[in-house]
C-alpha positions in Angstrom: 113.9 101.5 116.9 115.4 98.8 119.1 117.3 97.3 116.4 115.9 93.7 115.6 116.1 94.3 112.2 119.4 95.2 111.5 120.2 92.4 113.8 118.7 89.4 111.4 122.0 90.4 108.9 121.8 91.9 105.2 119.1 89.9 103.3 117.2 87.6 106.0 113.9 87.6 106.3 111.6 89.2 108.7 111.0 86.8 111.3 106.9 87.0 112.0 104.3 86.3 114.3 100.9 86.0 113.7 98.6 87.0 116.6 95.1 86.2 116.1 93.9 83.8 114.2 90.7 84.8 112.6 89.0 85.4 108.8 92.2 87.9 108.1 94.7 86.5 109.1 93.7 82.8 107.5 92.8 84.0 104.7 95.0 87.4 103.9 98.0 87.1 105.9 99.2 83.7 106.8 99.7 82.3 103.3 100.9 85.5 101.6 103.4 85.8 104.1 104.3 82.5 104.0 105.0 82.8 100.1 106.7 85.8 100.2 111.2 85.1 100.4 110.8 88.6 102.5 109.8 87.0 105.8 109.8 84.0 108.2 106.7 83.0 109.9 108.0 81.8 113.1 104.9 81.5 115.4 101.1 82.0 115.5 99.7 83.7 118.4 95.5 82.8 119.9 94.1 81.5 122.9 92.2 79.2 121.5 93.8 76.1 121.1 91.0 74.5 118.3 92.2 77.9 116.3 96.1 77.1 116.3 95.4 73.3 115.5 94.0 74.6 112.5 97.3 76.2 111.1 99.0 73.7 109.0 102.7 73.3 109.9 105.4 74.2 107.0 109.5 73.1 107.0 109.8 76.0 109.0 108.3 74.2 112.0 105.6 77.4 113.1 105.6 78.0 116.8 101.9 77.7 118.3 101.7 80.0 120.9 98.3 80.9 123.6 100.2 84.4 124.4 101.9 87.3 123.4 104.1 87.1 126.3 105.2 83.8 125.5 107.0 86.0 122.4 110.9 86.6 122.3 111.6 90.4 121.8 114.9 89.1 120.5 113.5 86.1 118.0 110.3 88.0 116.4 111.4 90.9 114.2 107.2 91.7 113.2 104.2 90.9 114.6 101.1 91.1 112.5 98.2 91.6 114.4 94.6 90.6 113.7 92.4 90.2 115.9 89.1 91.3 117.3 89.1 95.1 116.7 88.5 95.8 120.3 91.6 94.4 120.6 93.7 96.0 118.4 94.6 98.7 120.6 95.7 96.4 123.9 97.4 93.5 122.2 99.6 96.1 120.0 100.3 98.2 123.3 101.6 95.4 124.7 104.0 94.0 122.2 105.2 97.6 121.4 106.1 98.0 125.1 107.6 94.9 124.8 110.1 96.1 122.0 108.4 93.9 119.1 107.8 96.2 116.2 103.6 96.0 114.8 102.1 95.6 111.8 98.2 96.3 113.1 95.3 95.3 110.9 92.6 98.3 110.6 90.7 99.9 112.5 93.9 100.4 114.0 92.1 101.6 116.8 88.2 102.4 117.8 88.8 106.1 119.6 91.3 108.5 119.8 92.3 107.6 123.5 93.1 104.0 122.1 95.4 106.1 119.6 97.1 108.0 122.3 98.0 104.9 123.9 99.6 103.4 121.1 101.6 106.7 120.5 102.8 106.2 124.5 103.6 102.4 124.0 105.5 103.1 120.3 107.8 105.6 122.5 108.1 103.7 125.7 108.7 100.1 123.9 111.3 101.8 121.1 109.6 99.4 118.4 107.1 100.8 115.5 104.2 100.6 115.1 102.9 100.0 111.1 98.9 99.9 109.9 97.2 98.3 107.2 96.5 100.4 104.0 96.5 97.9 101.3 94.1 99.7 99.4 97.2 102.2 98.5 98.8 99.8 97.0 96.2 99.0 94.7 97.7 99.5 90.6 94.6 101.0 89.6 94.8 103.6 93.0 98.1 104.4 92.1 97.1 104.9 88.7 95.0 107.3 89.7 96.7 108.9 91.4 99.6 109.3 88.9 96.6 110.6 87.0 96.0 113.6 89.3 99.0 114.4 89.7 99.8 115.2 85.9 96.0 116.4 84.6 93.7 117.7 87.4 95.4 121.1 88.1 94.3 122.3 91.9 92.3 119.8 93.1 88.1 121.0 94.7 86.3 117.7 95.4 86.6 113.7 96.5 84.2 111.7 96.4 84.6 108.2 97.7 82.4 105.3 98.0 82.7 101.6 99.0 78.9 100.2 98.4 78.1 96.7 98.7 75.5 94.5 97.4 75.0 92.6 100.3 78.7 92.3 102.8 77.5 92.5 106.0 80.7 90.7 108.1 80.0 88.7 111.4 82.9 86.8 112.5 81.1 85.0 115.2 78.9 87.8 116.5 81.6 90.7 117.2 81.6 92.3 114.0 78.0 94.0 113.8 77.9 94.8 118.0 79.3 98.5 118.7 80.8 97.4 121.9 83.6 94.9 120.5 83.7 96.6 116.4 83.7 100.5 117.6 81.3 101.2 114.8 80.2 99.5 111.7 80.4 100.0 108.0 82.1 103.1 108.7 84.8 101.7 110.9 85.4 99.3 109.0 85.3 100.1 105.1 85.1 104.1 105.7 88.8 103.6 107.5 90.1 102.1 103.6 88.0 105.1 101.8 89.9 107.5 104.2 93.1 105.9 104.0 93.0 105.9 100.3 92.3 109.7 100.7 94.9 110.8 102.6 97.6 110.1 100.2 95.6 112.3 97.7 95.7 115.0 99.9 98.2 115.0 102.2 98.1 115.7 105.7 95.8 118.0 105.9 93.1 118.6 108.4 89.4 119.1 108.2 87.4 122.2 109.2 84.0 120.8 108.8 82.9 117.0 108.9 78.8 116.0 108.9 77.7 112.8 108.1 74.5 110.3 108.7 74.2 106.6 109.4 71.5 103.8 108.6 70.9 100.5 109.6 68.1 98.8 107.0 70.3 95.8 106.4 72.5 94.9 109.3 70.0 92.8 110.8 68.8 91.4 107.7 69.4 87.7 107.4 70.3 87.9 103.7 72.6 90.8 103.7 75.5 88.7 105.1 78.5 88.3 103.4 78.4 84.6 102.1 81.7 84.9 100.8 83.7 85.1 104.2 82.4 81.9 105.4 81.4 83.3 108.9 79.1 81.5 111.4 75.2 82.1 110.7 74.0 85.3 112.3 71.8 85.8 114.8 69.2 88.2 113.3 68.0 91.1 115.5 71.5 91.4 117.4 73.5 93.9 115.7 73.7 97.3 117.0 76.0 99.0 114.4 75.4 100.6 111.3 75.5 99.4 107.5 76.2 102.3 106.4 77.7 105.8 106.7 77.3 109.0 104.8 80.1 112.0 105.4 80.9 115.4 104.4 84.1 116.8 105.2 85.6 120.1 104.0 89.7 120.3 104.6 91.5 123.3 106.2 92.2 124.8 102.5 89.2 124.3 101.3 88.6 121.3 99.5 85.5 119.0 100.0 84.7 115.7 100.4 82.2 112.9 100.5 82.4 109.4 101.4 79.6 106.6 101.7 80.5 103.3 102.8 77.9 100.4 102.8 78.3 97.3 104.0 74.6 96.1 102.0 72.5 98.3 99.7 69.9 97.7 96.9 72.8 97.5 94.0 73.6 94.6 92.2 77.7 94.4 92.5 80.0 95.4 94.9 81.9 98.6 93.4 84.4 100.8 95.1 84.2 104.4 93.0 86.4 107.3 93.9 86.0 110.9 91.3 88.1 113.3 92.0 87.5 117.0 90.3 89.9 119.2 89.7 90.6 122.5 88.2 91.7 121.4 85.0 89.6 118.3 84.8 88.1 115.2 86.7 88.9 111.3 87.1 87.1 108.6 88.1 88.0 105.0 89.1 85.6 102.5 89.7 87.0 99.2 91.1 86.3 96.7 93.6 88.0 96.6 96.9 88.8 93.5 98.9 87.5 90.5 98.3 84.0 90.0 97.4 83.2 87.6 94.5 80.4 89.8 93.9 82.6 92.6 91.7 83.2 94.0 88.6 85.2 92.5 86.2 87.6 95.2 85.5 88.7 98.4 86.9 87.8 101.5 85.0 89.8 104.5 85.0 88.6 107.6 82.8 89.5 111.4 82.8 87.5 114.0 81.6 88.3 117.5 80.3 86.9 120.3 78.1 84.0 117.5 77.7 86.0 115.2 75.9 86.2 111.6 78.5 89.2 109.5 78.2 89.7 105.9 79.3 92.9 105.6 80.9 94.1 102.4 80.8 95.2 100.3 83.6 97.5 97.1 84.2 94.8 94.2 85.5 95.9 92.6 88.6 94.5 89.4 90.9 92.6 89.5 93.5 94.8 90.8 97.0 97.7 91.8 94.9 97.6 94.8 97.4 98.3 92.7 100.1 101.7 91.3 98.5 102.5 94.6 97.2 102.5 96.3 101.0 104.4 93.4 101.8 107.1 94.4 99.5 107.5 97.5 101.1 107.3 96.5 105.2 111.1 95.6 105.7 112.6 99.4 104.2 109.6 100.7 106.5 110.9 98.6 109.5 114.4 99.6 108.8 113.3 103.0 108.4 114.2 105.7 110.8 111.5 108.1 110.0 108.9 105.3 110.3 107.8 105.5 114.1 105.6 108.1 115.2 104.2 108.0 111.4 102.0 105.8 111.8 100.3 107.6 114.6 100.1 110.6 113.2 97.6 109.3 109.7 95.5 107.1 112.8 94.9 110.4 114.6 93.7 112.5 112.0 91.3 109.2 110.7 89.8 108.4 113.7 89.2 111.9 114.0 87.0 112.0 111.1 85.7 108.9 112.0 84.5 110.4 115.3 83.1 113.4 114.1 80.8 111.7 111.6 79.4 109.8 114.2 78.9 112.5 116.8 77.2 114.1 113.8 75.3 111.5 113.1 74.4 110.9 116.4 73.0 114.7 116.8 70.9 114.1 113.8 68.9 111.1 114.8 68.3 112.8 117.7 66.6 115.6 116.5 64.8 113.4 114.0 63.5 111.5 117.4 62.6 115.0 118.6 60.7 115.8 115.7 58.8 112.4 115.7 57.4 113.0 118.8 56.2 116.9 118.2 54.6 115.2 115.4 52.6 112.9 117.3 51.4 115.0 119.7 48.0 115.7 118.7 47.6 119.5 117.3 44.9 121.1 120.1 47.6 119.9 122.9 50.4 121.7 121.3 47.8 124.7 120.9 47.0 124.2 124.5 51.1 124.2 125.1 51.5 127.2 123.1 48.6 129.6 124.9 49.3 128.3 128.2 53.2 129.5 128.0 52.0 132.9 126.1 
């Protein structure tokens, strides 16, 4: 690292920049970083100047800024980053080859070229690169996780599903088009589903991955998510899926299924993730993010020897995640194993990520194939058949 850190002296707090100022960073980052004694937010980062009038000032006199280059490497310990997810991968490459460490909002990146670029800028700059994984810090993921750990014996099978009622995101138009998002509901809650995953079992790689996407719902006018406060849709325009279906089976055998959906025909949003094991199964259902539409209570029960157990859980708020990975970003900062990390979990997720959809994309094809042998009427493929015989 280059050494900002240990530069600010024993005990001061992480001096911060904010670059991009859209939904996430408004409404997750700016004012839990501005609570939290840990860190400093010194500027905000977005070319557009009716975005950084917005931000209300604090006695720490935050620095409006239309540039990352207009960024001291010497004054700015952090920079979060949150911005369109196209680009994630260029605005981070940029400050890390500047020396200015980053903490970058998920999809960390949209391909794994974009991923090999941030490993290059992480080395060339000397700064770190960190990612979002709130959903780790969850209580009620860690209590399950505590969970298998103690009672599941050799683990067999995840499943894991993020399903809402209606969620679809816009954020003025980017969101649902594949050219700015990378994907859809897969790309965007699937990354949390396999983030979650990875600390359950370890860095491990995957032999086989399938999977299947839909879009009934994307276009929908009604399936937007309300909640977020994004500008009214224009119906028709989205290219991107709602949701994504997967089945992956790891290197030592052990399977797993994910399903994220960003509008379905349920009622609430739920998160649910069972994991079976050879001496018994769990499963947690919860709701991630920030949906009002979500269960009351997270649910944690074991089963074993046909006897179910509810296991029970401390309640938290709503984003408690978000502080709680907070907590933990200066040791990571100051950390010496911390950079190259980072890269290593993206790479094997955007992995997965592409093999679904190259999976999926094989599949629709061959359904379109199938179509039109079906429509062609049944003397012209008996014509076809005795003319080649």
């Amino acid at each position: 690292m280059n050494g900002q850190v240990s530069a600010r002296g024993p005990g001061a707090p992480v001096r911060t920049s904010v670059v991009g100022l859209g939904w996430a960073a408004k409404s997750i980052w700016l004012p839990r970083l501005r609570r939290h004694p840990a860190f400093a937010v010194t500027s905000v980062v977005d070319p557009n100047p009716a975005a950084r009038a917005e931000v209300p000032q604090d006695r720490t006199g935050t620095r409006l800024l239309a540039d990352v280059s207009e960024l001291s490497r010497d004054g700015t310990d952090l920079a979060v980053v949150a911005v369109p997810n196209h680009l994630h991968s260029a605005v981070a490459c940029r400050l890390l080859r500047m020396g200015v460490p980053v903490f970058l909002e998920k999809p960390v990146c949209l391909n794994s070229a974009e991923a090999e670029q941030l490993a290059e800028a992480e080395r060339a700059g000397g700064a770190v690169l960190l990612a979002g994984s709130a959903a780790r810090y969850r209580a009620d993921v860690l209590a399950l996780r505590r969970l298998i750990d103690r009672e599941l014996g050799e683990l067999r099978h995840v499943e894991l599903s993020w399903v809402r009622a209606r969620g679809v995101p816009d954020a003025g138009g980017w969101f649902t088009q594949r050219q700015f998002a990378g994907g859809g509901a897969l790309v965007d809650l699937g990354w949390h589903l396999l983030d979650t995953v990875g600390p359950i079992l370890g860095p491990v790689g995957f032999d086989q991955a399938v999977g299947t996407v839909s879009d009934d719902f994307v276009n929908s006018g009604s399936a937007g998510a309300a909640w977020r406060h994004d500008a009214p849709r224009e119906t028709g325009s989205g290219d991107v899926e709602d949701t994504a279906r997967g089945f992956l089976v790891t290197e030592d055998g052990v399977s797993v299924a994910i399903r994220a959906s960003w509008a379905s025909h349920e009622p609430y949003d739920v998160t649910r993730i069972r994991v079976d094991g050879s001496a018994g199964s769990a499963t947690l259902r919860c709701t991630f993010g920030f949906s009002p539409n979500r269960l009351k209570r997270s649910s944690l029960t074991l089963v074993r020897d046909g006897v179910e157990t509810d296991v029970p859980l401390p309640q938290e708020e709503i984003g408690a995640e978000y502080v709680q990975q907070l907590d933990e970003l200066p040791a990571l900062l100051a950390d010496p194993a911390s950079p190259g990390r980072t890269v290593d979990e993206v790479r094997r997720t955007i992995a997965v990520i592409e093999r679904i959809y190259r999976s999926a994309r094989r599949a629709r094809i061959g359904a379109r194939s199938t179509r039109a042998v079906r429509a062609v009427p049944h003397s012209t493929l008996l014509n076809t058949e005795d003319h080649h015989a």
